[in-house]
C-alpha positions as CSV (number, residue, x, y, z in Angstrom):
1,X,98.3,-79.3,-112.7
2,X,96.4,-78.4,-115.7
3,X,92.7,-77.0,-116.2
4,X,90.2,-78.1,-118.0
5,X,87.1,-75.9,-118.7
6,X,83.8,-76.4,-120.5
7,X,85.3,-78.5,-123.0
8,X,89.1,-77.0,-123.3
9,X,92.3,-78.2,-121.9
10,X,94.5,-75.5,-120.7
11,X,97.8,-77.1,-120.2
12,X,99.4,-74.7,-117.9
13,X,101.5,-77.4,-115.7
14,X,100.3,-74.8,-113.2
15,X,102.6,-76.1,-109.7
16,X,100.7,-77.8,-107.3
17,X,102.3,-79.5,-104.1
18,X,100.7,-81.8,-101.5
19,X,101.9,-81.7,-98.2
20,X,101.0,-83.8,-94.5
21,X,98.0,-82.4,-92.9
22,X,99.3,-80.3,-89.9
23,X,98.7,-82.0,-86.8
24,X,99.9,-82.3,-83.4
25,X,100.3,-86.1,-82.1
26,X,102.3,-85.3,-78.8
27,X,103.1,-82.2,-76.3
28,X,105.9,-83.4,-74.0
29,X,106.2,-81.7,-71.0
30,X,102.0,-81.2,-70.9
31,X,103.1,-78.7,-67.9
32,X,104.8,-75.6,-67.0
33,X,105.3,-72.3,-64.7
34,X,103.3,-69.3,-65.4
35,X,106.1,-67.5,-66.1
36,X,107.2,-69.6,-69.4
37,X,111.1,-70.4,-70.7
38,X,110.0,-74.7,-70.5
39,X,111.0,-76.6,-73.6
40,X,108.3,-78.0,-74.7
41,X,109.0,-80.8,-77.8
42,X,106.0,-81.2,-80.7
43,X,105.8,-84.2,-82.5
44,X,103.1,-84.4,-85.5
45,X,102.5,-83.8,-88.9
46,X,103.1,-80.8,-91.5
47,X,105.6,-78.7,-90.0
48,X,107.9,-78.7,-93.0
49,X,104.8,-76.9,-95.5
50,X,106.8,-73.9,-97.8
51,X,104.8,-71.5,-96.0
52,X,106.5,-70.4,-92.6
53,X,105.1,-71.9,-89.7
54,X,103.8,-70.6,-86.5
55,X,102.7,-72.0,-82.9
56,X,99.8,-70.2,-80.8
57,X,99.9,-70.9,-77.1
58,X,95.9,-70.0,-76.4
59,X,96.0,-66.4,-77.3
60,X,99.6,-65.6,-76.6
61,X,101.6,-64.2,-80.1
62,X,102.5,-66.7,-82.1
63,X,106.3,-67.5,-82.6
64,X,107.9,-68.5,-86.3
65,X,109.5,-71.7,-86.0
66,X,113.0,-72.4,-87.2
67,X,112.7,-74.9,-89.6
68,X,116.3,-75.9,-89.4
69,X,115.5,-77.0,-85.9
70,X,112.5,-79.6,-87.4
71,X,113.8,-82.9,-86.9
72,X,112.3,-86.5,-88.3
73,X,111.0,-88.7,-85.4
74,X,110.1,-92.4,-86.1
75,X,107.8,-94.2,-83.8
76,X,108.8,-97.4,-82.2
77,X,107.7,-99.9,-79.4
78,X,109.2,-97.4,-77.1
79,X,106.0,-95.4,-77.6
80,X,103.5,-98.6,-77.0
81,X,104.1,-97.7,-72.9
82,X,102.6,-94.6,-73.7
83,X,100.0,-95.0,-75.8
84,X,98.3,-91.8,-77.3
85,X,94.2,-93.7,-78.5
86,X,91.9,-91.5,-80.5
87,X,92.6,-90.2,-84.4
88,X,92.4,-86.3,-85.8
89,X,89.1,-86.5,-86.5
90,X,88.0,-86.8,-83.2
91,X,88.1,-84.1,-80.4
92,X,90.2,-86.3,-77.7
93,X,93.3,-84.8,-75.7
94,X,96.7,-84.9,-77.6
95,X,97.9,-87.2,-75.0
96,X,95.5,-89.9,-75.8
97,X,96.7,-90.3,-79.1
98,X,98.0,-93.4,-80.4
99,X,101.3,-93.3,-82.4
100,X,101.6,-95.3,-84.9
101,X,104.9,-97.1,-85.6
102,X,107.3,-96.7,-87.7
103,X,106.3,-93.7,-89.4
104,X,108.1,-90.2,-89.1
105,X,107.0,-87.7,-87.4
106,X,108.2,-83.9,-87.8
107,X,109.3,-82.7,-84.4
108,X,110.4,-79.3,-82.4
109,X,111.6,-78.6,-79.7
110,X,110.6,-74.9,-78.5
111,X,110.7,-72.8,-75.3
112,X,106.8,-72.1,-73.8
113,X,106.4,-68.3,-73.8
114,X,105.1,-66.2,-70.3
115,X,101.2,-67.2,-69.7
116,X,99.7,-63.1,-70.3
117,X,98.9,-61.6,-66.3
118,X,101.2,-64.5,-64.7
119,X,101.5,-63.1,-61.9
120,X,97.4,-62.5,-61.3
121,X,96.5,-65.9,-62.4
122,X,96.9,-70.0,-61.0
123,X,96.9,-70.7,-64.6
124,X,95.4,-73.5,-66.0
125,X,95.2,-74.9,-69.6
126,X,95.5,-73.9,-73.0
127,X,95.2,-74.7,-76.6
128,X,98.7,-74.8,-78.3
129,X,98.0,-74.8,-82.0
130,X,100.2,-74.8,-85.2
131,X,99.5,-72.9,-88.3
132,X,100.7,-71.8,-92.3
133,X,99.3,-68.9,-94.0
134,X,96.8,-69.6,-95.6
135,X,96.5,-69.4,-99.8
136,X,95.3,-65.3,-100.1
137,X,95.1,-62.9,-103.2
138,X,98.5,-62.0,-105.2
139,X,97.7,-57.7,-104.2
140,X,97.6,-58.8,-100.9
141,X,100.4,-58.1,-98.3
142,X,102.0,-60.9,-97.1
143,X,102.2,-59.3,-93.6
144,X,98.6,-59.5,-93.6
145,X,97.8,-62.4,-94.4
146,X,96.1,-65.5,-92.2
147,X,97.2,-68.3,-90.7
148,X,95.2,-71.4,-90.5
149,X,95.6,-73.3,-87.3
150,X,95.5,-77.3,-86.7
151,X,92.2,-78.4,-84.2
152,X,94.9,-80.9,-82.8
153,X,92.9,-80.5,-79.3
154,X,96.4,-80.0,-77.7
155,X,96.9,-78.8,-74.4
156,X,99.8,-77.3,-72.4
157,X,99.1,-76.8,-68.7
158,X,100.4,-73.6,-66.5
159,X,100.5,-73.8,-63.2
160,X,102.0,-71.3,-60.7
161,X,105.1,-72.0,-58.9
162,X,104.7,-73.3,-55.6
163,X,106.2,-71.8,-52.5
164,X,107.7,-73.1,-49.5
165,X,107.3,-71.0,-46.5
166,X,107.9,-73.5,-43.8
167,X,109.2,-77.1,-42.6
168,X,108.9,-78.7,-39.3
169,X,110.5,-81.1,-37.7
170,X,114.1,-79.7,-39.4
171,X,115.9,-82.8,-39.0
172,X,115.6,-86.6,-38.3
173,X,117.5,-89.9,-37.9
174,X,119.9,-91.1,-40.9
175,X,117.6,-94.4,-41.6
176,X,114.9,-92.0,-42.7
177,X,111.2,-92.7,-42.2
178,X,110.2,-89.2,-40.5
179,X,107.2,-87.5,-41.5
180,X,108.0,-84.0,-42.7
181,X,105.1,-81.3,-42.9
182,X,105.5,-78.8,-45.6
183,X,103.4,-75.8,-45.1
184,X,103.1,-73.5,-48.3
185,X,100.8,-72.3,-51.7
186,X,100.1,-72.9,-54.5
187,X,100.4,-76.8,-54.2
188,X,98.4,-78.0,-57.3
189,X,98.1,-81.9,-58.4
190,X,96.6,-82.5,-62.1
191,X,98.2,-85.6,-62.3
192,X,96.4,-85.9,-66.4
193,X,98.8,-82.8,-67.1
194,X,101.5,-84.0,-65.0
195,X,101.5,-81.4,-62.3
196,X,102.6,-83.8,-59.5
197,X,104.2,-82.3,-56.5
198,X,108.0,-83.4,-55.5
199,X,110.2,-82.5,-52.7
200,X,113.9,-82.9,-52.9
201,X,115.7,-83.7,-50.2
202,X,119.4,-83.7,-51.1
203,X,119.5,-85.7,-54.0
204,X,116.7,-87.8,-53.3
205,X,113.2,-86.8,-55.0
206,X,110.1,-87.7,-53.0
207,X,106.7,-87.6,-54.6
């Protein structure tokens, strides 16, 4: 990049790189326990800036990302069954967002830290967010310098885990078909995050 100023060039190929705007396009799961440890894939835009990157879950630390674990994701007609409509520069729900195909995508895959007071809370939602540092003076520390986050409008859901404290009847014929009456907590359905209730019985999941 050079400079020009009131009337003089400066040529001082000063460097100058352009990278993808940092977005998030996709959260997949949208949903996990309180008490974290859920890998949680990102796909969007950005991730492989020089500067490190981080990810805030709401206002949970941030964790550095290993960039050796970025990967390139194209988009295909596998995606059209789950359309994502809306663009970045509106405020709509990562998981509205449409894809669009055949372009790459940087992608993660990362483990959701502990939700802060998990054991005193349902949960609930909360921003996930993805940030460089931003540009700051030469005398200042790089320790202290700020990050500046996406407004991707992602969300990652926590629920608590549900428990099971009783079952009645405890057995039925082999055709199946009998009603079985779960009593417990903490059952939650927020079916736009994908907290849907399953039982398993044996090998057979049951929604």
């Amino acid at each position: 990049m050079d400079v020009t100023a009131n009337g003089n060039d400066f040529y001082g190929s000063f460097d100058f790189t352009f990278t993808d705007k940092m977005e998030i396009y996709r959260v997949a799961p949208l949903c996990g326990p309180n008490d974290g440890g859920s890998a949680v894939q990102l796909l969007g835009s950005g991730f492989k800036a020089d500067e490190d990157v981080m990810v805030k879950w709401g206002v949970i630390d941030q964790e550095i990302l290993d960039k050796d674990k970025i990967r390139g994701f194209l988009g295909s007609k596998y995606d059209e069954s789950n359309d994502f409509s809306g663009s970045s520069e509106t405020v709509i729900p990562v998981h509205q967002r449409d894809i669009e195909k055949k372009k790459v995508y940087d992608t993660l895959t990362i483990n959701s830290p502990k939700l802060a007071h998990a054991a005193k809370t349902y949960g609930g939602p909360v921003y996930l967010e993805v940030g460089t540092k931003e540009d700051v003076l030469s005398n200042i520390p790089p320790e202290l310098a700020k990050y500046a986050y996406t407004t991707s409008f992602a969300e990652y859901y926590y629920y608590k885990q549900p428990e099971i404290k009783s079952i009645h009847p405890h057995g039925g014929p082999i055709e199946g078909g009998t009603e079985i009456v779960v009593e417990g907590a903490d059952f939650q359905l927020f079916s736009e995050y994908g907290v849907i209730p399953h039982c398993k019985i044996g090998d057979k999941l049951v929604k």
